[in-house]
Biopython code that builds the backbone (N, CA, C, O; Angstrom):
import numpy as np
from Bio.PDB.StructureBuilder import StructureBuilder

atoms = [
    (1, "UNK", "N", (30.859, 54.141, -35.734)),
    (1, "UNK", "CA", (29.634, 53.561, -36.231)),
    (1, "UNK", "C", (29.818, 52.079, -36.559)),
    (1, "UNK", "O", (28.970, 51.211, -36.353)),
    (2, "UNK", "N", (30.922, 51.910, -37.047)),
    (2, "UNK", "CA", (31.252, 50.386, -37.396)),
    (2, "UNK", "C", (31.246, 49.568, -36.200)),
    (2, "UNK", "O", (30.582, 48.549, -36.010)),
    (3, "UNK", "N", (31.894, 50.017, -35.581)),
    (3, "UNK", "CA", (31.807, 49.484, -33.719)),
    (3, "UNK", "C", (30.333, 49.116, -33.356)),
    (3, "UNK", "O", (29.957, 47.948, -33.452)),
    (4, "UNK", "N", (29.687, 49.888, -33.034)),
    (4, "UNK", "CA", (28.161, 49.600, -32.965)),
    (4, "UNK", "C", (27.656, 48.737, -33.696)),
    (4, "UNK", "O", (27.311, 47.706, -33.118)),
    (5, "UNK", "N", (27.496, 48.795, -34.749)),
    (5, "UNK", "CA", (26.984, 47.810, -35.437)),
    (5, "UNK", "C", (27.698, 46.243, -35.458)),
    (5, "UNK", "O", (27.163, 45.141, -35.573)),
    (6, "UNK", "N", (28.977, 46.587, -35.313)),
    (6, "UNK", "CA", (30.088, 44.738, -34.799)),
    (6, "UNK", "C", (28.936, 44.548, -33.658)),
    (6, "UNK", "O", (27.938, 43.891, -33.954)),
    (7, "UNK", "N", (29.087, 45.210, -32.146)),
    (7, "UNK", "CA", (28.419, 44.848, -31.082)),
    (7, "UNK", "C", (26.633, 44.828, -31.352)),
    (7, "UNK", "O", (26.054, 44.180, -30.480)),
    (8, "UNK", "N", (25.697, 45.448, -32.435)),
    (8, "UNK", "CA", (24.905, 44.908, -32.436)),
    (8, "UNK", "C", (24.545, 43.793, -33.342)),
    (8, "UNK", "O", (23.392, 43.382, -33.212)),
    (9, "UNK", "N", (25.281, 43.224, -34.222)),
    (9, "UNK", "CA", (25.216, 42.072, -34.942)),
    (9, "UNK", "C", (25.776, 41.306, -34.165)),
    (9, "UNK", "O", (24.963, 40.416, -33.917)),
    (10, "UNK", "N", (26.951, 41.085, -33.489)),
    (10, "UNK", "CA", (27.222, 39.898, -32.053)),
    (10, "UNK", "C", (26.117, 39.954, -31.075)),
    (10, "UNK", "O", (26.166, 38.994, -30.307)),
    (11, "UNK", "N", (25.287, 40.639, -30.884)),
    (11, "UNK", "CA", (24.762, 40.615, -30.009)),
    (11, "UNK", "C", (23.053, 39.892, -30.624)),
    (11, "UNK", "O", (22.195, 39.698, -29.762)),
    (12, "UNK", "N", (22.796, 39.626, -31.802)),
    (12, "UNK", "CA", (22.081, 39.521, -32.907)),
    (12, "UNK", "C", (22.396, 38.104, -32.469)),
    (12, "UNK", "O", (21.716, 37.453, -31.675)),
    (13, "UNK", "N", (23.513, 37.698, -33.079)),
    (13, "UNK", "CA", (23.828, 36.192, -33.217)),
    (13, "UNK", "C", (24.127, 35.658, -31.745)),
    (13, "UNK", "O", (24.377, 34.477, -31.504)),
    (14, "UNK", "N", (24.075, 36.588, -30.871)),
    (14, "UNK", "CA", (24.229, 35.849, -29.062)),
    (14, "UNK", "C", (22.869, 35.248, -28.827)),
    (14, "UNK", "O", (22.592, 34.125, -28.407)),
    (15, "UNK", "N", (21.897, 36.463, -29.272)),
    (15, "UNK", "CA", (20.425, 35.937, -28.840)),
    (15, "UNK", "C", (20.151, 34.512, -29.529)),
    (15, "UNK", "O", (19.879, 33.430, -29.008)),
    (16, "UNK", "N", (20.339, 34.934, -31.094)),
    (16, "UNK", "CA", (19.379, 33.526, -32.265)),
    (16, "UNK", "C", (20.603, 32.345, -31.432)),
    (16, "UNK", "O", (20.060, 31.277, -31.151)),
    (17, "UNK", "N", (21.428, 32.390, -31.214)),
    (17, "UNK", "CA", (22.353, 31.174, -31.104)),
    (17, "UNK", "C", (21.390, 29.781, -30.707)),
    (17, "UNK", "O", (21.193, 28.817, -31.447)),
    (18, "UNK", "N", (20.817, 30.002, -29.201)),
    (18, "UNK", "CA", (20.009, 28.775, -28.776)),
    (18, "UNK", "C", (18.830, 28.253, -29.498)),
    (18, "UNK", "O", (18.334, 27.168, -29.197)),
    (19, "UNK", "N", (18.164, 29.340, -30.870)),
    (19, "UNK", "CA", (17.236, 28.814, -31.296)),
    (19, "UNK", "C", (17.457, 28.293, -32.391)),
    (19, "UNK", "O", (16.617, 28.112, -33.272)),
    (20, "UNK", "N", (18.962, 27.918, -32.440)),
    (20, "UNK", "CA", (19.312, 27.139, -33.850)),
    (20, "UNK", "C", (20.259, 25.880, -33.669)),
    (20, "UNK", "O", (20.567, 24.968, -34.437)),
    (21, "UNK", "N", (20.695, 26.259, -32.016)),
    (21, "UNK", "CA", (21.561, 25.133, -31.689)),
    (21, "UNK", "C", (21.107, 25.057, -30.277)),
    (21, "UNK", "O", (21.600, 24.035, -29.800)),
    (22, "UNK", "N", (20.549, 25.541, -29.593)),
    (22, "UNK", "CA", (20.452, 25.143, -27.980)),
    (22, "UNK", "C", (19.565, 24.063, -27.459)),
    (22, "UNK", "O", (19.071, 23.315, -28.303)),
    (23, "UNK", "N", (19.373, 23.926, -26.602)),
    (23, "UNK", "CA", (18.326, 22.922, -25.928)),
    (23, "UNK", "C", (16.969, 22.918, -26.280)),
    (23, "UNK", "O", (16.292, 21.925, -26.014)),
    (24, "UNK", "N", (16.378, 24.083, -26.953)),
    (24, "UNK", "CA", (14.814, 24.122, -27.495)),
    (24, "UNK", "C", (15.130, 24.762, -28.668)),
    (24, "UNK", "O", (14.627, 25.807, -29.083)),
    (25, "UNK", "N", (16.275, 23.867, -29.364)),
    (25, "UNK", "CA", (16.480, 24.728, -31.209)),
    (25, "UNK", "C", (15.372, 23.738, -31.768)),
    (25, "UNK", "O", (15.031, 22.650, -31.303)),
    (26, "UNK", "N", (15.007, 24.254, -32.634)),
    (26, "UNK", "CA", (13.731, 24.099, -34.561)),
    (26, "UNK", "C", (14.765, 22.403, -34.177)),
    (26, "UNK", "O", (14.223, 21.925, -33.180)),
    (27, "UNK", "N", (15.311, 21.974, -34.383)),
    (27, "UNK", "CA", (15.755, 20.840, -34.791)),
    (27, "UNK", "C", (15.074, 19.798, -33.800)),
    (27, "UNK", "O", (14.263, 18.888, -33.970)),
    (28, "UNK", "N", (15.962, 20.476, -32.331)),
    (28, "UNK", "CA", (15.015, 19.213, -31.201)),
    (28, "UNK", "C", (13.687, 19.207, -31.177)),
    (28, "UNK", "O", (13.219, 18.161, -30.729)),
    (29, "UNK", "N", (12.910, 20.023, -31.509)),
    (29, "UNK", "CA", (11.817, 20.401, -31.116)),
    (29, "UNK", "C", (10.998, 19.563, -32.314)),
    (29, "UNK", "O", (9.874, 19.070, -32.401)),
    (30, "UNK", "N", (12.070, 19.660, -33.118)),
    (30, "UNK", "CA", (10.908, 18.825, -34.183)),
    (30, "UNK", "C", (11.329, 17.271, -34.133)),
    (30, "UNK", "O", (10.592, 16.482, -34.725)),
    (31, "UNK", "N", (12.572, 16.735, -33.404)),
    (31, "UNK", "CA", (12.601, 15.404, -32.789)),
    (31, "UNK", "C", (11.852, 14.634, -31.852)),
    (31, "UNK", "O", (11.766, 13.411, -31.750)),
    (32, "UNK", "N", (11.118, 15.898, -30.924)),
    (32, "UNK", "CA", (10.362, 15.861, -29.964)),
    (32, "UNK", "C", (8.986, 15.239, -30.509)),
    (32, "UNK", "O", (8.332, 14.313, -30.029)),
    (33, "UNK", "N", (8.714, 16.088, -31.758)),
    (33, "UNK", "CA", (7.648, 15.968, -32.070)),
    (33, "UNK", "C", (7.384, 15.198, -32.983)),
    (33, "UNK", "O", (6.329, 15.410, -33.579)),
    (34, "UNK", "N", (8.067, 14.274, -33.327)),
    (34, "UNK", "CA", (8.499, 12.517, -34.048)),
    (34, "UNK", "C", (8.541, 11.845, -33.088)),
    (34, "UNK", "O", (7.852, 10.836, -33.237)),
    (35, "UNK", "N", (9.068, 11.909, -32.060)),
    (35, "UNK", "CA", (8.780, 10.839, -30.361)),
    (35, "UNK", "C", (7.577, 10.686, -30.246)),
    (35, "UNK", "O", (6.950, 9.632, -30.340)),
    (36, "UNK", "N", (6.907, 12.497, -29.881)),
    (36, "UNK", "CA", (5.329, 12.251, -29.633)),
    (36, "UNK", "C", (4.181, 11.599, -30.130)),
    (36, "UNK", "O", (3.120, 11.255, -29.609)),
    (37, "UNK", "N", (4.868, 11.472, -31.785)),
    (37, "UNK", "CA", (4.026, 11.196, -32.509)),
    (37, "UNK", "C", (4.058, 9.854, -32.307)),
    (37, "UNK", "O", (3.071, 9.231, -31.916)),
    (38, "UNK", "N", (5.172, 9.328, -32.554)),
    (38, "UNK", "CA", (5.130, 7.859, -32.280)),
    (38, "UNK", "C", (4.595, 7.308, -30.933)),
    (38, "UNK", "O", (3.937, 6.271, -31.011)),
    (39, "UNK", "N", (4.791, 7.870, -29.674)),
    (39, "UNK", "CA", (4.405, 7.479, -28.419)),
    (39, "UNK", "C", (2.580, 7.385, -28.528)),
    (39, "UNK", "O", (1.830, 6.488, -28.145)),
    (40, "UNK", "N", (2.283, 8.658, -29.188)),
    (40, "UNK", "CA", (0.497, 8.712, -29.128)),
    (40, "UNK", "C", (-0.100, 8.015, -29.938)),
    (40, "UNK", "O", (-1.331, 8.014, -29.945)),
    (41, "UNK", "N", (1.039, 6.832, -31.301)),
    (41, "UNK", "CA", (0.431, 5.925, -32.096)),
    (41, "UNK", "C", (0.261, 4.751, -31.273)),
    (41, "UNK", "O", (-0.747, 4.045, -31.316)),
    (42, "UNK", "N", (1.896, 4.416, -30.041)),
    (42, "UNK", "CA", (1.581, 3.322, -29.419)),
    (42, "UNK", "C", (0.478, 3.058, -28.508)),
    (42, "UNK", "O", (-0.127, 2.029, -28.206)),
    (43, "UNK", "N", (0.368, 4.527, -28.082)),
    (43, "UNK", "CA", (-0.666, 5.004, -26.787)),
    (43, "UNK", "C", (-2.589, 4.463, -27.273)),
    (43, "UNK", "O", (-3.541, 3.964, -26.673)),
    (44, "UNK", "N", (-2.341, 4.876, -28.459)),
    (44, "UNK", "CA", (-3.794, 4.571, -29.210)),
    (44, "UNK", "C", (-4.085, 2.922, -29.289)),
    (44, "UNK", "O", (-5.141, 2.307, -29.137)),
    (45, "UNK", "N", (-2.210, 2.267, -29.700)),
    (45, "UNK", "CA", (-2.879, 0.960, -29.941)),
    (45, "UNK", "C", (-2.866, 0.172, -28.507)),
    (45, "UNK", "O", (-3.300, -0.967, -28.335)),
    (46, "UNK", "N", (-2.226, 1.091, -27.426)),
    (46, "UNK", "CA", (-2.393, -0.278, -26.311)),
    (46, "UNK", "C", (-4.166, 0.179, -25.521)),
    (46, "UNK", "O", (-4.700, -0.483, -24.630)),
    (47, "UNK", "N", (-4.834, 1.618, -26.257)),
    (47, "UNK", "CA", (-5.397, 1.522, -25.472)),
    (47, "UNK", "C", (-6.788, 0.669, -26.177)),
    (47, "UNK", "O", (-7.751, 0.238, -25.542)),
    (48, "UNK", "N", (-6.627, 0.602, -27.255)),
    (48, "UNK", "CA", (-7.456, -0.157, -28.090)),
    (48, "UNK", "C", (-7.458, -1.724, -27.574)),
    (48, "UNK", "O", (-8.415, -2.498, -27.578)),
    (49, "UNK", "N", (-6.182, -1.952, -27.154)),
    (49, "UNK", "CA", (-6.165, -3.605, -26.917)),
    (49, "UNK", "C", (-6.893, -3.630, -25.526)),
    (49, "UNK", "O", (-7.729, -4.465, -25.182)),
    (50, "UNK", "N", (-6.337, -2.358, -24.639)),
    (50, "UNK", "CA", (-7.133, -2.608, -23.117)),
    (50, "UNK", "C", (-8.628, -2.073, -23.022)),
    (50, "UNK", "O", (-9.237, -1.975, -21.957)),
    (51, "UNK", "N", (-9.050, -1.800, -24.045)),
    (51, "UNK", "CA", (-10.816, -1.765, -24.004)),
    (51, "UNK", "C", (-11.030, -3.151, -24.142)),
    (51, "UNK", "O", (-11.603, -3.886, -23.337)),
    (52, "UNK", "N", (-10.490, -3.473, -25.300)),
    (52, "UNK", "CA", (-10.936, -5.206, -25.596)),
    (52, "UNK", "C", (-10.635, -6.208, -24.540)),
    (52, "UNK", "O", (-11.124, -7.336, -24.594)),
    (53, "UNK", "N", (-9.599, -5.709, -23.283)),
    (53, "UNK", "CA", (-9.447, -6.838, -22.352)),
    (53, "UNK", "C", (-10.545, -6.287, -21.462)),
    (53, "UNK", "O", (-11.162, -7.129, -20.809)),
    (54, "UNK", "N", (-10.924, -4.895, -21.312)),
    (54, "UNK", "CA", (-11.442, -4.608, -20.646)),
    (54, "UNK", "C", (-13.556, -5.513, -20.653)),
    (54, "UNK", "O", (-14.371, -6.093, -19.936)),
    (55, "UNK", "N", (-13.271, -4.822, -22.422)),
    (55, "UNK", "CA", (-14.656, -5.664, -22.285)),
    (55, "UNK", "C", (-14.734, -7.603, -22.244)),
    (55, "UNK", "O", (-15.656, -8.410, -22.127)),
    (56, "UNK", "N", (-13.986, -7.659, -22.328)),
    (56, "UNK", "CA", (-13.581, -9.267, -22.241)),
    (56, "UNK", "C", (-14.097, -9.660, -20.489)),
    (56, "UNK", "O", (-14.870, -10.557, -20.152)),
    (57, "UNK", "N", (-13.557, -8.912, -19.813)),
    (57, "UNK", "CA", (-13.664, -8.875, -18.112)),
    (57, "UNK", "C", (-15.119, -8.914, -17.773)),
    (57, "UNK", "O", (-15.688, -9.681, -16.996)),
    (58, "UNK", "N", (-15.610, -7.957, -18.488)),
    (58, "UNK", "CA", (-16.643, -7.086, -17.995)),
    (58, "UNK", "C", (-17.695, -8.318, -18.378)),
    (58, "UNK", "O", (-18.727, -8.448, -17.721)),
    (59, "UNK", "N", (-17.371, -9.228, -19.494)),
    (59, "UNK", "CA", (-18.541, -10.036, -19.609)),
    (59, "UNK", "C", (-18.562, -11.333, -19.080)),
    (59, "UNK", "O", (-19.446, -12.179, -18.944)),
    (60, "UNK", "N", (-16.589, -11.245, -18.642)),
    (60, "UNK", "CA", (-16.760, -12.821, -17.798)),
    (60, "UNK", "C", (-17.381, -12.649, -16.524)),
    (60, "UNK", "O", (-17.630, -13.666, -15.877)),
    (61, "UNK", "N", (-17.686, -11.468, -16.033)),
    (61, "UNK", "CA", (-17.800, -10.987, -14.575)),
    (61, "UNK", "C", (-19.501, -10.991, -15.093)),
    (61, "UNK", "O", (-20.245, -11.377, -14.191)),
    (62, "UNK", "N", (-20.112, -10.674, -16.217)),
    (62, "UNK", "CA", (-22.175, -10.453, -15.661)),
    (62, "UNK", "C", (-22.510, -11.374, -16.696)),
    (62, "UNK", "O", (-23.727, -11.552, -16.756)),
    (63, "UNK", "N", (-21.785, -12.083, -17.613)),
    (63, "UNK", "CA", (-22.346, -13.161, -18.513)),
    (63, "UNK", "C", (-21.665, -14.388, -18.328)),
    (63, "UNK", "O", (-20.440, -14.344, -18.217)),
    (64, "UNK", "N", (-22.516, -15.967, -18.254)),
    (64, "UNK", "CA", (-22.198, -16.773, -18.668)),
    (64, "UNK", "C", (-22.469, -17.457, -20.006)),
    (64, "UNK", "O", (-22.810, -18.639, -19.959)),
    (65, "UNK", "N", (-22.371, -16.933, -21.045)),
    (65, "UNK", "CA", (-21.909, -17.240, -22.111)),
    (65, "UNK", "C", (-20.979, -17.173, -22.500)),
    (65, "UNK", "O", (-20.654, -17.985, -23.366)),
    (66, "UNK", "N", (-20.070, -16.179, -22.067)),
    (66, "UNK", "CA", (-18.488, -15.737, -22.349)),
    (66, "UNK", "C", (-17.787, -16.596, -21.079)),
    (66, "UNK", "O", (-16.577, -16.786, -21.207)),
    (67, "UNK", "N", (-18.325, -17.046, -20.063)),
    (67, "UNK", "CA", (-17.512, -18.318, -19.079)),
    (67, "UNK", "C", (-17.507, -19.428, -20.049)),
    (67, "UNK", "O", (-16.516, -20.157, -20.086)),
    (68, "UNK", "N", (-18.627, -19.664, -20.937)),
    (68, "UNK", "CA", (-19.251, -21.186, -21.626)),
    (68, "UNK", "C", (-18.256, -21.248, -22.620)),
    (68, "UNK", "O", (-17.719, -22.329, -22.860)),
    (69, "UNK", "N", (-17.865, -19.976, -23.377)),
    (69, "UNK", "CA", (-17.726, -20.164, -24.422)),
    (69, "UNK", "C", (-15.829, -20.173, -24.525)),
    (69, "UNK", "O", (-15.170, -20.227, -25.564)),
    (70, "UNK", "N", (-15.342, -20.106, -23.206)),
    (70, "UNK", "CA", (-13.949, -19.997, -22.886)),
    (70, "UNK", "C", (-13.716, -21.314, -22.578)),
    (70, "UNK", "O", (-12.755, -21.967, -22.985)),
    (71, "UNK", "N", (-14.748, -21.774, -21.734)),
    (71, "UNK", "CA", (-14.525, -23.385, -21.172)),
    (71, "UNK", "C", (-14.418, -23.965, -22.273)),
    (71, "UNK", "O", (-13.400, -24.657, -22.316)),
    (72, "UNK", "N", (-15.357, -23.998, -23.687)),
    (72, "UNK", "CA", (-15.700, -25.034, -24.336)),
    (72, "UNK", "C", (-14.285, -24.613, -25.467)),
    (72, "UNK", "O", (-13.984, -25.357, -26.400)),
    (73, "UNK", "N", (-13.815, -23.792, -25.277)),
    (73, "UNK", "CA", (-12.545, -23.428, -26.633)),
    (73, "UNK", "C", (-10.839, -24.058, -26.079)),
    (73, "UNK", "O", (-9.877, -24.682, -26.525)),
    (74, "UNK", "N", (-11.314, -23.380, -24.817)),
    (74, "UNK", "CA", (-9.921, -23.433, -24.234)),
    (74, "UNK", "C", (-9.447, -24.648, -23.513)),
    (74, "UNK", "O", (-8.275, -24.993, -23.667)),
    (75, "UNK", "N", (-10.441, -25.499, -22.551)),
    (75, "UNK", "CA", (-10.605, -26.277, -21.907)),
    (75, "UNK", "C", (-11.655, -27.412, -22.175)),
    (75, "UNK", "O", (-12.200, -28.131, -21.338)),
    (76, "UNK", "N", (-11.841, -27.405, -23.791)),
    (76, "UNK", "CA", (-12.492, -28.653, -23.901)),
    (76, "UNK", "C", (-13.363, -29.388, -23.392)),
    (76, "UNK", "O", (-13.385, -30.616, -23.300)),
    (77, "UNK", "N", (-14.406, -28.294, -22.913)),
    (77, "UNK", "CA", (-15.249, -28.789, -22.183)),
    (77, "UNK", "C", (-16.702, -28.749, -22.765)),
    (77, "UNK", "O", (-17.158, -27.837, -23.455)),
    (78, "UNK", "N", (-17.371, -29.912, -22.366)),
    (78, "UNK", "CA", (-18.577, -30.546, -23.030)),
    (78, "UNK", "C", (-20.245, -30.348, -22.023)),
    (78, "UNK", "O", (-20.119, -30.546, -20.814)),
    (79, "UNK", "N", (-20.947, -30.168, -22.271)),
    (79, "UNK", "CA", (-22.407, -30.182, -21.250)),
    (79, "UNK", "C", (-22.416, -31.825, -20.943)),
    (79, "UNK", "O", (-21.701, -32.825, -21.010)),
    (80, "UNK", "N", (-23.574, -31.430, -20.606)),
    (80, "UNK", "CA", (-23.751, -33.144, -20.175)),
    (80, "UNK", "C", (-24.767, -33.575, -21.140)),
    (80, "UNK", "O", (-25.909, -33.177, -21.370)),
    (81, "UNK", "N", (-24.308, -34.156, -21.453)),
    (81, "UNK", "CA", (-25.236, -35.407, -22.578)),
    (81, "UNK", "C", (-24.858, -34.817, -23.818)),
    (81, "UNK", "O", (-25.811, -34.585, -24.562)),
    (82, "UNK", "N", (-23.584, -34.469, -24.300)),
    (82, "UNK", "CA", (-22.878, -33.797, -25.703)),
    (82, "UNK", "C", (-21.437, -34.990, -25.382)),
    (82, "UNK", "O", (-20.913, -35.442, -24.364)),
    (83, "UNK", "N", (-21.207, -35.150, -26.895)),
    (83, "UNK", "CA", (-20.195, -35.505, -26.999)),
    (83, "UNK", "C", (-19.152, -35.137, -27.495)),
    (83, "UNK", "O", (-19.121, -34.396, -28.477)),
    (84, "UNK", "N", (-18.036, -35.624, -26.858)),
    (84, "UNK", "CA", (-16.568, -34.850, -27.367)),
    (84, "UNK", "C", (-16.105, -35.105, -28.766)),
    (84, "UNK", "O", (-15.558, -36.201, -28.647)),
    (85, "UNK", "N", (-15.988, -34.733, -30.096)),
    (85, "UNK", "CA", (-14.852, -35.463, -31.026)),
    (85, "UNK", "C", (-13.985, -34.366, -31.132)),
    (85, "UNK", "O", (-14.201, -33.158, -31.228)),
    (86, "UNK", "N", (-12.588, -35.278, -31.084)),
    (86, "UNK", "CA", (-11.493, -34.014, -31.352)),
    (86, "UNK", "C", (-11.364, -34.694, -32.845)),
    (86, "UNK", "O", (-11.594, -35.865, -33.143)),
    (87, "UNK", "N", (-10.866, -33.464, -33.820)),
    (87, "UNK", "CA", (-10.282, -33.937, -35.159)),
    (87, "UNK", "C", (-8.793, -33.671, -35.193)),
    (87, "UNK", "O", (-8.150, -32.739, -34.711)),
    (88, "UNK", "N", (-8.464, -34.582, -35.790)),
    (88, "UNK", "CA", (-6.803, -34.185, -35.965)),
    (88, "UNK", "C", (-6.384, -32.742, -37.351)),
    (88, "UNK", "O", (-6.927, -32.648, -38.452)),
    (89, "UNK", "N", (-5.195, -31.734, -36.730)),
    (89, "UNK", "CA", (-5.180, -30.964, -37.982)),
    (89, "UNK", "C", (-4.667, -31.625, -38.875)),
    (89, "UNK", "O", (-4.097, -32.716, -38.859)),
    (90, "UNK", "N", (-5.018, -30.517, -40.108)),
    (90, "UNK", "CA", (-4.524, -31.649, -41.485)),
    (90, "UNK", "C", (-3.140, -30.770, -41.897)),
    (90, "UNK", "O", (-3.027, -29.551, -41.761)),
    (91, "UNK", "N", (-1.778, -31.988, -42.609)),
    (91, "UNK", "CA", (-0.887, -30.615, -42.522)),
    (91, "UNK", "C", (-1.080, -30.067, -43.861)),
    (91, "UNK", "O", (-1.941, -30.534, -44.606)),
    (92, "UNK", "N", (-0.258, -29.018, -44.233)),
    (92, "UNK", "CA", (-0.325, -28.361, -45.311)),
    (92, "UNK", "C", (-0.570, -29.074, -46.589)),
    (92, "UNK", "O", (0.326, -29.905, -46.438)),
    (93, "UNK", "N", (-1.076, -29.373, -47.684)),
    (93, "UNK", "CA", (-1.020, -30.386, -48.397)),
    (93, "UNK", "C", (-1.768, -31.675, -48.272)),
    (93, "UNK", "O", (-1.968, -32.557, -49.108)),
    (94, "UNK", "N", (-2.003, -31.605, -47.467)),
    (94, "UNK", "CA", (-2.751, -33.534, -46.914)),
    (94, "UNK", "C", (-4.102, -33.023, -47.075)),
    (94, "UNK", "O", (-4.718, -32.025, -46.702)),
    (95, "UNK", "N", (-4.365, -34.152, -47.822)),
    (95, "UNK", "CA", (-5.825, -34.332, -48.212)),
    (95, "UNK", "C", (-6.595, -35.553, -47.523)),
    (95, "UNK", "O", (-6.090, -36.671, -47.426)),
    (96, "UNK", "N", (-7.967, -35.196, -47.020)),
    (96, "UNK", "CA", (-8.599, -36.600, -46.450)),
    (96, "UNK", "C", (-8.804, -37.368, -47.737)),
    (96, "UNK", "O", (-8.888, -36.924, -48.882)),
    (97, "UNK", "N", (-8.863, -38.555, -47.325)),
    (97, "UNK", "CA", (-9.083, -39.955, -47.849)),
    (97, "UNK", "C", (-9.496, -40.701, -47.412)),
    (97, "UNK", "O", (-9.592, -41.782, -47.993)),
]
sb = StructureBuilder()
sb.init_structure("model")
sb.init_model(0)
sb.init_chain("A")
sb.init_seg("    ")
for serial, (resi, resn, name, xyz) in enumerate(atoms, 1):
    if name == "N":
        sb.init_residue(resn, " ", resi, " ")
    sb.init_atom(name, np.array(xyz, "f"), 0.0, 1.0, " ", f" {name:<3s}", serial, name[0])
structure = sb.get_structure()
């Protein structure tokens, strides 16, 4: 009887073995699921940024106000009969006078 029971308690701890140390043990599985988590936080924020390029596109392509308003920020550009002033920045501390 003792026999039996050695071979069914080894045989107990043959099965649980991989679910405490093998390739899909409680441990990896919950490493897995700290990756995922982190991957579906990055996943959220790049897809947040590519709506915003997306709608960025979408209005340089059927609006010119968003062409106007890129020219006049980025490229310093003026209509006709407007005039240019650039101001100088002020540095930290500096006060006009």
């Amino acid at each position: 009887m003792k026999l039996l029971f050695c071979i069914y308690a080894a045989l107990l701890i043959a099965i649980q073995y991989p679910l405490f140390f093998g390739k899909g043990s409680w441990k990896t599985v919950s490493e897995y699921e700290i990756e995922l988590k982190k991957q579906q936080e990055l996943t959220q924020k790049l897809q947040i940024r590519n709506d915003g390029l997306d709608a960025e596109v979408n209005d340089l392509k059927h609006g010119y106000s968003a062409i106007e308003e890129l020219a006049r920020t980025d490229l310093n550009m003026v209509k006709q009969n407007e005039v240019f002033i650039a101001l100088p920045h002020m540095e930290n501390g500096a006060e006009n006078k």
